[in-house]
C-alpha positions in Angstrom: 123.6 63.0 55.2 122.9 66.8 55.4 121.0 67.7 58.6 118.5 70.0 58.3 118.0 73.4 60.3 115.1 73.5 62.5 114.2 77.0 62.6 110.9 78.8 61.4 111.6 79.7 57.9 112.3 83.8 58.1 109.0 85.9 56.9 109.2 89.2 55.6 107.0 92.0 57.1 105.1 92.2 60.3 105.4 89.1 63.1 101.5 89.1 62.5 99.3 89.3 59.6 97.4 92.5 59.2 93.8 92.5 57.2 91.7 94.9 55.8 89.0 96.3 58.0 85.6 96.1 57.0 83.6 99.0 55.7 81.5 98.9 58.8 84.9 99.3 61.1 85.8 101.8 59.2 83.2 104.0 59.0 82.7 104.0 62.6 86.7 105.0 63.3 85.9 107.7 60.4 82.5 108.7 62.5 84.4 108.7 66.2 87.2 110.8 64.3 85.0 113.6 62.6 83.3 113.6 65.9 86.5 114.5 67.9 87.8 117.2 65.3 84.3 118.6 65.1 84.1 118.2 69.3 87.0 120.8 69.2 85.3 123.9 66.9 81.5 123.0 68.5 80.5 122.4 71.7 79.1 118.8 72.0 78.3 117.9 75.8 80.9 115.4 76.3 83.0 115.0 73.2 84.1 118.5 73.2 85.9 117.9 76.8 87.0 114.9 75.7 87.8 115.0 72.0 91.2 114.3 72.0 90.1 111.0 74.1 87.3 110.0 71.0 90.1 110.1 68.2 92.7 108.1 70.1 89.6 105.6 70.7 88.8 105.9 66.0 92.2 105.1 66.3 92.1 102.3 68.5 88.9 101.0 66.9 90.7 101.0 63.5 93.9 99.4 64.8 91.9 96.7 66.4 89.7 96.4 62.6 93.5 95.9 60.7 94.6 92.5 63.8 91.4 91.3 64.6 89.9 88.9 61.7 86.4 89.7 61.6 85.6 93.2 63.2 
């Protein structure tokens, strides 16, 4: 009788599944991004002090789009 190993069976890739973002997600990470690069050239109140701030958060926003099922 051959025992039988109880480990999780190996996946390849990520240790968590990654999705598309929707169109909506992504459009607003694409919006908060154009916004920052723009924020640097023309003064906008407070994305030009900030701009480097409003792309890491398009960033963040997409991120979170790709993990989270449904945003």
């Amino acid at each position: 009788m051959a025992f039988r190993s109880r480990q999780r069976p190996r996946s390849r890739g990520w240790f968590f599944r990654t999705k598309q973002p929707h169109h909506f997600t992504f459009l607003i990470a694409l919006a908060l991004a154009l916004l920052g690069i723009v924020g640097t050239r023309i003064h906008i109140d407070y994305v030009s002090t900030n701009a480097f701030w409003v792309v890491v958060a398009a960033y963040v926003v997409l991120a979170l789009g790709t993990v989270i099922d449904g945003l």
